[in-house]
Structure formats: C-alpha cells, structure tokens
C-alpha positions, 0 to 999 in steps of 0.5 A, a space after each residue: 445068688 449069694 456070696 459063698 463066704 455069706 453061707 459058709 459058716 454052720 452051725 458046727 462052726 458056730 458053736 465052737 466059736 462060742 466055746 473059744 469065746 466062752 474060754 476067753 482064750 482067743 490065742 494061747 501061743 507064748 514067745 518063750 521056751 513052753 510047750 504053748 510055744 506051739 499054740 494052744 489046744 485048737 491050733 495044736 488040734 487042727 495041726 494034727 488033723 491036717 497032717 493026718 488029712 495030707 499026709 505029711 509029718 508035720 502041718 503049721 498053721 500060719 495067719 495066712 498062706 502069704 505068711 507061710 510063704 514067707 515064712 518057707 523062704 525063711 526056712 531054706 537056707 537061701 541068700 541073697 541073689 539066689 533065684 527062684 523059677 516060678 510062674 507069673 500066671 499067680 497071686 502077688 503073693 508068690 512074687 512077694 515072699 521072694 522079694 522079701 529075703 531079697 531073692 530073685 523072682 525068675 518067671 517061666 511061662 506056663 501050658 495054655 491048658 492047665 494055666 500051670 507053670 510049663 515044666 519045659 521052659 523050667 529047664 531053660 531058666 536054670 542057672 547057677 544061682 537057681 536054688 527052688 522052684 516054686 510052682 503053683 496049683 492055679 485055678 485047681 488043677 495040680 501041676 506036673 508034678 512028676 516032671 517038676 520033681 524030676 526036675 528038682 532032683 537033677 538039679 538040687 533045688 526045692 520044690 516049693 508047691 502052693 495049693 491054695 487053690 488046689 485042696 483036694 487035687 490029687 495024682 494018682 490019689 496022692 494029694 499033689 502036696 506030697 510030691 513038694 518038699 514043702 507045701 501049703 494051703 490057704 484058709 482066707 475067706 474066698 477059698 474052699 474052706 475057710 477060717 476067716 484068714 489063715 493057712 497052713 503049711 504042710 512038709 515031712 522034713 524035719 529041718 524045714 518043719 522046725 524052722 518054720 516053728 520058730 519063724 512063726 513065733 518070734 524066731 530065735 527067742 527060744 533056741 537053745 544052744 543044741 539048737 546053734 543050727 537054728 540061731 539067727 533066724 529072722 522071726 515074726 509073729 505068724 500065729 494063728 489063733 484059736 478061735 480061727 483053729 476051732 473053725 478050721 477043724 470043722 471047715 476040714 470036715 466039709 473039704 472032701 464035699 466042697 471040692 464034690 460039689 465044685 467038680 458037679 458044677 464044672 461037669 454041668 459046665 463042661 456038657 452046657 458049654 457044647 453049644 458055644 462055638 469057639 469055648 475050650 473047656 478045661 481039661 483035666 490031665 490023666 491021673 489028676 484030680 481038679 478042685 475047681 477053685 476056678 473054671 478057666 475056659 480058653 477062646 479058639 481064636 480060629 472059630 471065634 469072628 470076634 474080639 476078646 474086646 468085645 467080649 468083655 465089654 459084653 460081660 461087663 455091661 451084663 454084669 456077668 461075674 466072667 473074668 477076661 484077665 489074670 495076673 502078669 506077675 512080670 509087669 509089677 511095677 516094683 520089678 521096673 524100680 532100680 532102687 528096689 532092684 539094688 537091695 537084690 542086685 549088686 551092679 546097675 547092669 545086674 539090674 537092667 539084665 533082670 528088668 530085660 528079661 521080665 519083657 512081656 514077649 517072654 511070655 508067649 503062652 501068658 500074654 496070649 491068654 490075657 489078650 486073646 483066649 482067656 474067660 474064668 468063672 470063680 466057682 468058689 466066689 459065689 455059692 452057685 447051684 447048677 440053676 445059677 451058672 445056667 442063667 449066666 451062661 444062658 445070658 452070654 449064649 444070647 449074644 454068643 450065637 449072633 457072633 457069626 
C-alpha cells in the first residue's frame, strides 16, 4: 500500500516537466505592465484549460489554495470588522485568509450527514456586519448550494465556495463551482490531482477576476490610471510556475478517472460496511455527485456498546489509517489571544462577545461527531485498491464483532 502522492506522477507528467527544465524557464511572470504580467505559456496554458473544465470565464492559478483564499478576501472589498460565516468542521486555512484582512471568523455548526456547514444556522448568524459566506465542500461532498445562494442573495453577501476536496462534485451535473461567486481548487500533493503545491481559483466575474490578477503579482504595480478602481491593492507574490502548470495540465486530464476510481472504492465500502453494527455509511444527497476525497463514516451510538475511546485506542495499536477526529476551528488558540483580537476588535468587550461565542457548546453537531461518532479513511491518502481497504476493514471487523 503505498503513498498516492508516490505514484501519481506519469510518464506524460514526466516529460513535460523535462521540457520546462530544458527551456530553462522554470517561471516566466514579470511584476511590470507586459503581457507575462499573467504568466507565461503553461500557466497561461493550464488557465484556459481549467476554465474551459469548470465552466467559468476566468480561471487563476496560485501557489496554493490557501494563497487563493488569501487572495479572494483580498479582492472583495471588505473592511475591517466585517464578518464572514463559515464552518469549523475545515482546514485552518479558511479561518486564516480571514484573519489575514482583519475580518472576523463567525463559525456555523454543520449536518451530521454531510459534515458540510448547515444552511439553517447560517441564517441565524447573520448580522449587520456579515458580508460572505464562505462554505467548504469537505470530505468531497458538495454542500447545499441551492440554499447557501439562495441565502446569499436575500441578503447581499458573496458566496465564497472552497472545493479543494470536491473537484469533480456536481449538482444537477453543474460543478458545485458554479453556483459560488467565486471558487476554488487545490493542487497540494495529497489532493486528487496534484502539482506538487498549487490551486487555482475559478470566478465569471470580472471585477473579481481582475483584482485577483494583481493580488497575485505584486498588486498595484501595474495599474494604470483607468484602473483608479483598482489602486491600493495590497499584492504578494502568488504565482505559480511553470513547471508546476505543465504538471497540472496533464493532472487534469486524469481528474474525471481519479474521482471514478474513489467513487469505486467508496461503493466497495458502502456494501462491505453492511456487516458492521452501529457504522453509518456516508450518504450522498440527491443530485449530487462525491468526489471522496474522504470516506467519512458516523457511529449509531444506540447500537454501538462501546466508547469512541476504545475505538480509537483500537486503531492506533493497529496502525490502522482510520481517523477518530477532525478540525474544531472554534478552539484555535489564536481566537483566545486578546492582543490578537484588538487588531480586529475595537473595544475589550468587543472582544470577549466574540471569545463567548466560539464556546464549544455552540457547536452541538461538531462536538458530537469528534467526540462521539466520527470515523474517516482518506482514500486520496493512500493509493488504495479494493484488496487494500479489505484487509484494514477486515482487521477492524475482528475486534468490531466482539463489542457486544
């Protein structure tokens, strides 16, 4: 059983990472007015194929998805204070880009069965100052994003959609992509597809697309005075290089087959799981599609005689590569630090309101699972075949049928 990112990597792969290298030019962007203000062929290359693939008018590569995030906050037009309403049940990296504009974090429970953020409590976090929703399509599965929209327009905020785990998840045969205001994708070496590090962001607004150009590269060096709307962008060096881009645009080729493969491997699981009392396999809403990025399963505590405790211990002493836990983005020590907080806050009371409301018992659905019911294999982790996931579960099956 060997590490996918060990494997991932082919011949096509291979040769043309030997031609950027031969070429020498490993990046081609420029921080000043040129056409390779953008990038040069591959990174231009792989834009126009993953805009083409998702079905969005403008695609932007990035050094990772956590740039892009960065970045997308960046291009809103946000200030400082403004709330943004987003799971916890997610990669740091959401709570980060944020955090980084001096934003404020505002964390929704989420559905025990989809693991995605829960359009009904989104509604009661709104405030004055709520000016997005950033929603995250964890595990693979995309979330509601009818309601989030709906919800979205009613009020006037963007939706922000992170698909890093989600690359080939549809609704009704549109990628979940296109239902956000702005989206994106990673390309970091434990995803679907992968460029070693990278991602790319995908968006049909223009305005949006525009200013994440130049938030990419530096910002502000290259607008020109028909741009006034554009001045006073904060920029960084996001780019990503060619040789990266030439990798991509073979990776995407192989996207569709991947997320086949993963769905093969989770409808082995959903049959093989039958067997074991007290295991909730994961559901896949109507009109969806599930790029099982991870399998996430759920404990029935009213059938299972045993403590989540145990079970892990279990696992661990196995070596079995089952995971018991996920992120609680509400317990970040960095939202407990007062002097942190006052960059966002302007008063200590401020401050201790939003330090109240990150209490874990805010969270129902998320402590639950953490404590209680949550069990994940990560089927992008490893190059599993069928055989492979057989012998784990067949190891835990040993010791799950004696629990009674």
């Amino acid at each position: 059983m060997k590490k996918l990112s060990d494997n991932k990597i082919g011949k096509l792969e291979i040769s043309v990472a030997n031609k950027v290298l031969k070429s020498g030019k490993l990046s081609d962007f420029y921080g000043s007015k040129s056409p390779n203000f953008y990038g040069g062929k591959y990174v231009k290359k792989f834009e126009e194929d993953l805009s083409k693939f998702y079905n969005s008018k403008y695609a932007i590569t990035v050094n990772s998805w956590t740039s892009g995030l960065v970045a997308i906050f960046g291009s809103l037009d946000l200030e400082k204070g403004d709330e943004v309403i987003l799971p916890p049940w997610t990669m740091t990296a959401c709570m980060a880009s944020i955090l980084n504009w001096n934003l404020v974090p505002v964390f929704c429970d989420i559905e025990k069965n989809t693991f995605n953020i829960d359009p009904i409590e989104i509604e009661k976090k709104i405030t004055k100052k709520t000016k997005a929703i950033l929603a995250v399509d964890i595990f693979g599965h995309p979330v509601n994003v009818i309601e989030i929209r709906k919800i979205c327009k009613k009020y006037n905020l963007k939706f922000i959609l992170d698909c890093a785990q989600s690359p080939y998840s549809k609704y009704k045969g549109k990628f979940s992509s296109e239902y956000a205001d702005v989206a994106g994708y990673s390309f970091n070496y434990h995803k679907h597809i992968s460029t070693g590090e990278g991602g790319a962001i995908v968006t049909s607004d223009r305005k949006i697309a525009r200013k994440l150009q130049l938030i990419r590269n530096h910002g502000e060096i290259v607008v020109e005075e028909k741009e006034k709307h554009n001045h006073h962008i904060l920029g960084f060096n996001f780019r990503l290089g060619e040789l990266e881009a030439a990798i991509g645009i073979e990776q995407l080729k192989k996207l569709k087959k991947i997320v086949r493969e993963k769905q093969a491997l989770a409808n082995y699981l959903n049959k093989y799981l039958t067997k074991f009392k007290g295991i909730i396999t994961p559901m896949t809403t109507k009109h969806y599609t599930h790029s099982y990025y991870v399998y996430g399963m759920r404990l029935d505590r009213n059938k299972i005689k045993t403590t989540k405790k145990t079970i892990d211990n279990f696992l661990k002493s196995s070596q079995l590569p089952i995971a018991t836990r996920y992120q609680s983005l509400y317990k970040a020590n960095i939202l407990r630090n007062r002097k942190f907080l006052s960059r966002i806050f302007k008063t200590k009371k401020d401050t201790d309101r939003y330090i109240k409301k990150n209490n874990p018992v805010n969270f129902k659905n998320n402590e639950d699972l953490n404590n209680y019911e949550y069990l994940g294999i990560g089927l992008c982790d490893y190059n599993f075949k069928k055989n492979d996931l057989k012998k784990i579960f067949d190891k835990l099956y040993r010791f799950w049928k004696d629990l009674d």
